[in-house]
N, C-alpha and C positions, 0 to 999 in steps of 0.2 A: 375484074374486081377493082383496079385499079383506076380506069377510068370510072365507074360508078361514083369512088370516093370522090374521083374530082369533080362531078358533073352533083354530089349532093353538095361538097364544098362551094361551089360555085353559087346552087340554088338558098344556100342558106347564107352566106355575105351578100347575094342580091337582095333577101327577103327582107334581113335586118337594115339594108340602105335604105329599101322602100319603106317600111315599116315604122323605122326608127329614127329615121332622120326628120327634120323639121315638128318634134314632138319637144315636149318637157314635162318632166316629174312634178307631181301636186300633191305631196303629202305631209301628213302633222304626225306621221310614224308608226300610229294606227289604221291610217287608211291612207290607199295610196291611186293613182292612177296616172293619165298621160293625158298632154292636150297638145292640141298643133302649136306648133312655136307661135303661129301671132294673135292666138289668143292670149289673153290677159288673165293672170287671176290675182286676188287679193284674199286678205285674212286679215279681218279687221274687226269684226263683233263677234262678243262672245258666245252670243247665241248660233252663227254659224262660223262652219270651219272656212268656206270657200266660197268666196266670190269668180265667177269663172265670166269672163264675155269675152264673143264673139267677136271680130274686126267690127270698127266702126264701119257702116257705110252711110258715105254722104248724101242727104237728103230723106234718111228712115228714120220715122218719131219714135222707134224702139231698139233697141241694143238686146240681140237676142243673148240671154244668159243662164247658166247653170249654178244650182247653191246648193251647197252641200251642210246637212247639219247633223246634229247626234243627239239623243236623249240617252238615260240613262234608263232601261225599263228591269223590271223584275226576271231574272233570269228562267221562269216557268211561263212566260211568254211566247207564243209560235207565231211565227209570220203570217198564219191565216186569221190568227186571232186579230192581229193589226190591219189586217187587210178588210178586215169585217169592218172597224170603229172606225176607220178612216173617212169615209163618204160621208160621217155626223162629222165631224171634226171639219170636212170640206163646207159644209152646207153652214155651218160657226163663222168662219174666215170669208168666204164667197159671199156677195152678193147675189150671186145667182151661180149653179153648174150645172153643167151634166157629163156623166161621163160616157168616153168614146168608146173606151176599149178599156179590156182591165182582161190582165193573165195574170201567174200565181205570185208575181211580186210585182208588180206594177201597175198604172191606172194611167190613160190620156184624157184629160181633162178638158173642155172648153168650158172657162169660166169667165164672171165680170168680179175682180177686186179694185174697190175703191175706184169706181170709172174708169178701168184700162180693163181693154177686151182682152184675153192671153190662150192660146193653150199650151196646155204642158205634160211634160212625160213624165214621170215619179215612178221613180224605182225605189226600193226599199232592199236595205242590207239589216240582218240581224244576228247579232253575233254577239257570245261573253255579256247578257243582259247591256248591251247597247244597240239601239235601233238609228240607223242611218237614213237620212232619205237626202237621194239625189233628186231635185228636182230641174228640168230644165224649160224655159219659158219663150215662147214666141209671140209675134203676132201672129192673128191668125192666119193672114196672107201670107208668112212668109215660112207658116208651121212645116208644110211638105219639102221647101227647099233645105231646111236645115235639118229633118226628121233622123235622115243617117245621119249626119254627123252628131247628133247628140245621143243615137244609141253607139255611135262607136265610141265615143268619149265615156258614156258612162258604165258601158262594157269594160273598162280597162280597172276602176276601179273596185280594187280587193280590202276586206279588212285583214291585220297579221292575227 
């Protein structure tokens, strides 16, 4: 029994070095999550909570990034009802979309705004009549290499 404790002991101080280490906390108190240490994020408009980007690299015309915003909605609101009105709302904002994939809270996008080709993953939190959406934006050549790391990123964010 005693070695077991040591060998979970072990397993759970490796887990949290891996895990945890080269990350940082992103929250405004109501909603929180983790990004790798050398992404960047800011909080500078009112309309969003979080400006999130990825390391620059040298020589890419895009800066792949995540934004996170919050509306207030009527608390008799369910997430499929959002999930319904959203695709008029995209086709408002787009110059052109289609979507790739869409499960019961999220939609991948491949659109054209304002002449920048992007796709993106959109997740949606909703909770206490506020509706979140994380969205995260790529080129599209570079949509696959970033794809996990913006669902592990956006994985992490919870609202309290």
């Amino acid at each position: 029994m005693k070695k077991l404790f040591i060998i979970f002991t072990f397993l759970f101080i490796f887990a949290v070095q891996a895990f945890g280490q080269n990350s940082k906390v992103v929250s405004d108190g109501t909603i929180s999550g983790s990004i790798p240490e050398d992404w960047e994020f800011y909080s500078l408009d009112e309309g969003v909570l979080f400006y999130i980007f990825a390391p620059e690299v040298e020589g890419d015309s895009f800066r792949e990034n995540i934004t996170i915003t919050c509306e207030d909605v009527t608390k008799s609101i369910k997430l499929s009802d959002l999930m319904k009105v959203l695709p008029d709302t995209f086709s408002e904002v787009y110059d052109s979309f289609e979507i790739v994939e869409q499960g019961k809270d999220y939609f991948i996008f491949d659109g054209i705004v304002q002449d920048i080709h992007v796709i993106q993953y959109l997740k949606l939190l909703l909770k206490n009549g506020k509706f979140y959406s994380i969205c995260a934006s790529s080129d599209p050549d570079d949509f696959d290499s970033y794809y996990e790391s913006f669902k592990k990123i956006i994985d992490t964010f919870k609202i309290k």
